[in-house]
N, C-alpha and C positions, 0 to 999 in steps of 0.2 A: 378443770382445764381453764385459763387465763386465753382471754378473746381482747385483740387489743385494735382499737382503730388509727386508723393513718393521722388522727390528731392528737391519743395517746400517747401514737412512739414519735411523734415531733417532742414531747413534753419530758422523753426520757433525756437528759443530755446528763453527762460528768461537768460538774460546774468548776472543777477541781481544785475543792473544796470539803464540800460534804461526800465523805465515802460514804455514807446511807442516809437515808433519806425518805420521807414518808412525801407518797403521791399521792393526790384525791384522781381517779381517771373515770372513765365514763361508765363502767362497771363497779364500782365500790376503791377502799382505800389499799394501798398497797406499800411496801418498802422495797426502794431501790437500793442494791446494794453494788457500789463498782468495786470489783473484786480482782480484775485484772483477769486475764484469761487463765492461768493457773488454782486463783480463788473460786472461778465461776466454777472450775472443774471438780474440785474439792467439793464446793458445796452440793454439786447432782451429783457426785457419787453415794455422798452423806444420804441425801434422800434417799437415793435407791437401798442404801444396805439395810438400813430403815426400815424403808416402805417395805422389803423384803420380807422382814421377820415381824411386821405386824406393827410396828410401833410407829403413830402417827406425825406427820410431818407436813408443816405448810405447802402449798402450792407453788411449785418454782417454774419459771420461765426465763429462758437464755436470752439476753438479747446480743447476738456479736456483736454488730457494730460497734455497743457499748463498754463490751465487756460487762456487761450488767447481767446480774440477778433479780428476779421483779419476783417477791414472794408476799402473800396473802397479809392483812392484816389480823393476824390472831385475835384480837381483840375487837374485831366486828366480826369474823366468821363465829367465835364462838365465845357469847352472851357472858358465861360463865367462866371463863379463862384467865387462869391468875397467872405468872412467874412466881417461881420456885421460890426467890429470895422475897416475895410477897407476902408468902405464906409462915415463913419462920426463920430463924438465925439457923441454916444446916452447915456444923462443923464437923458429922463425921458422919457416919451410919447410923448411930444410935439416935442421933435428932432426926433426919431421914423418916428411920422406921414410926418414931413417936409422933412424926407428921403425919403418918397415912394412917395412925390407927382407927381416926374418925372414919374412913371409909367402908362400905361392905366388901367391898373387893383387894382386900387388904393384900393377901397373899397374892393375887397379881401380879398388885400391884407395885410388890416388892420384888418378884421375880422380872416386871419390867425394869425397873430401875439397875437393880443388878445387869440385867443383858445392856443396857445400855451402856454404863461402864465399862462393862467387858469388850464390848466393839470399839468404844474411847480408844483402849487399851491397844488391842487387838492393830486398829489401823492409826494409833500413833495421835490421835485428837490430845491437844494440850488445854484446850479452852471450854471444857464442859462446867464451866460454875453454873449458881445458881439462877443465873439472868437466860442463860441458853435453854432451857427445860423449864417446863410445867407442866399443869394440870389442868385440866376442864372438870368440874363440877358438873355432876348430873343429878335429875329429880327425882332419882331412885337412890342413893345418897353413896350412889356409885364415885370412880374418877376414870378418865383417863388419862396416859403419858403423853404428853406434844412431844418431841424433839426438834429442836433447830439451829442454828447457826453452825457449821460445819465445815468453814473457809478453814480449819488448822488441820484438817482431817489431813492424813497419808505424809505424816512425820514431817510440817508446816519447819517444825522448829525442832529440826533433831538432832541437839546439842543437851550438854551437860547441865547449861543454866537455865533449863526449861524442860522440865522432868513433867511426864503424867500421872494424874495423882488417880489414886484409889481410895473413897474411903470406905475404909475394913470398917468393924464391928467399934474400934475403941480410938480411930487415929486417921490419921492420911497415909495411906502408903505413896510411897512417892517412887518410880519407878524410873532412871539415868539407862535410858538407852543403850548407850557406851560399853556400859556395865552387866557382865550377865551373870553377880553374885544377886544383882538386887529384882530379878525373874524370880530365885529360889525365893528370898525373902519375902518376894510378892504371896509367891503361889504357897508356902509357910503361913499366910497370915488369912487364908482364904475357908469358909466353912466346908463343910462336905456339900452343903446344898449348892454353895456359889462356884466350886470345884465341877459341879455337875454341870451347871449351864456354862461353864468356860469351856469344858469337853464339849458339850454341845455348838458353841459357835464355831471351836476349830474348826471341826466336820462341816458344818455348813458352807463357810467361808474359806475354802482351801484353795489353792492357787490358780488351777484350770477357772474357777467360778469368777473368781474377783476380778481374774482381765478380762474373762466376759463381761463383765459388768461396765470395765475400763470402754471394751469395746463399741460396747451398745451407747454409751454415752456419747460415745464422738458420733456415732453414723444417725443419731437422735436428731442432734443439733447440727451436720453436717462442719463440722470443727475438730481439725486437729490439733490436740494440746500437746506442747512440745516438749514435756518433760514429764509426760506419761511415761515412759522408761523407766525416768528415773526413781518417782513414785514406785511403782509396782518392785523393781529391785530393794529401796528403803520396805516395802511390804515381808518381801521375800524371807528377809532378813529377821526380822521381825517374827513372824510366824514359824519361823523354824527355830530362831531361841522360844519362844514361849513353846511350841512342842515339844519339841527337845524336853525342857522341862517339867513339862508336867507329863510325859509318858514317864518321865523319870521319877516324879511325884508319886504317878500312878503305881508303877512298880513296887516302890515302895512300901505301899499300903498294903499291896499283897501279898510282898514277903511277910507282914507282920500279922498278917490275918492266918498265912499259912505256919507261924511258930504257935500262932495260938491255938492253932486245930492239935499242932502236934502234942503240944501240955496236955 
């Protein structure tokens, strides 16, 4: 929890200039982020869906007045914490996976990374590179997954020339909203294992849940965000083309399971 004194939030102001910004305040370092109240929104939801399923994420605190985000310094909370693109040039999955193999928690920690994408996906995030995520290095020669910045989450940018990318096993999959050949081609280029935790987020994350979540954010912060509508319809949308196809997906496998029973 972020404790802020009456001479911290004098100290928060939009200089309107720097949209983020590193505060030194009377409890340690932090980043301001002015997001506008649509970006504030995005990024607690991000947390929440997150903090949700286990996958770690800075400390965030609303400020309205500012329209600010005030979230942790990663790199004084935790000793050990690198960014993603710190660690190595990752162009697809294959560099990904050959990152984590120095770890004991390998398998994880690849199943984290996959779920992470798949929410990317799921609620419309265009901006997941490698500056947004890392790792913590632990003394058991463990890791684990950070997730942060989250201002593009709930279809920021859901247009044609700003597609959400996937990387598959050999490539980027790039997925055009617009488009509902390139869902099939998505969910075509997907393993059985990564296929299983995509079925799993659907169920998780299914309509009645997510505007719960829409809900508890505003009554959190006491803020009403004015184009909550329209977010959760861009969702709607969203999650009923990717189900749509992958029940469709699904089906499939098991007419082909069932000719094989029949040979």
């Amino acid at each position: 929890m972020i404790y802020l004194t009456q001479e911290d939030k004098s100290r928060i102001k939009y200089d309107g200039w720097d949209k983020i910004k590193r505060i030194d305040l009377s409890n340690g370092s932090f980043y301001a982020k002015f997001t506008g109240r649509d970006g504030a929104f995005r990024e607690l939801f991000g947390k929440k869906i997150f903090d949700s399923i286990g996958i770690p994420s800075p400390e965030y605190l609303y400020i309205k007045e500012e329209n600010c985000i005030l979230s942790t310094d990663l790199k004084e909370k935790y000793h050990n914490f690198k960014f993603a693109y710190q660690m190595a040039d990752i162009r697809n999955m294959n560099d990904l996976y050959e990152l984590l193999k120095c770890f004991k928690n390998y398998d994880e920690l690849i199943t984290q990374v996959n779920i992470m994408h798949f929410i990317d996906i799921l609620f419309g995030n265009t901006d997941r590179h490698s500056n947004n995520y890392g790792f913590v290095f632990k003394e058991d020669g463990t890791a684990s997954l950070v997730v942060f910045d989250n201002e593009e989450m709930l279809f920021d940018f859901l247009h044609a020339t700003r597609p959400v990318s996937f990387p598959t096993e050999n490539h980027l999959c790039f997925i055009d909203y617009s488009k509902e050949a390139e869902y099939k081609y998505f969910l075509e280029s997907l393993s059985d294992d990564q296929k299983q935790i995509l079925y799993s987020c659907l169920r998780k994350f299914d309509l009645k849940t997510v505007y719960s979540i829409m809900n508890a954010i505003e009554n959190e912060n006491n803020c009403r965000f004015k184009n909550k509508r329209k977010m959760f319809m861009n969702y709607i949308k969203n999650y009923i083309m990717i189900y749509k196809n992958t029940i469709r997906d699904r089906n499939k496998q098991v007419k082909q399971v069932q000719k094989q029973i029949a040979k």
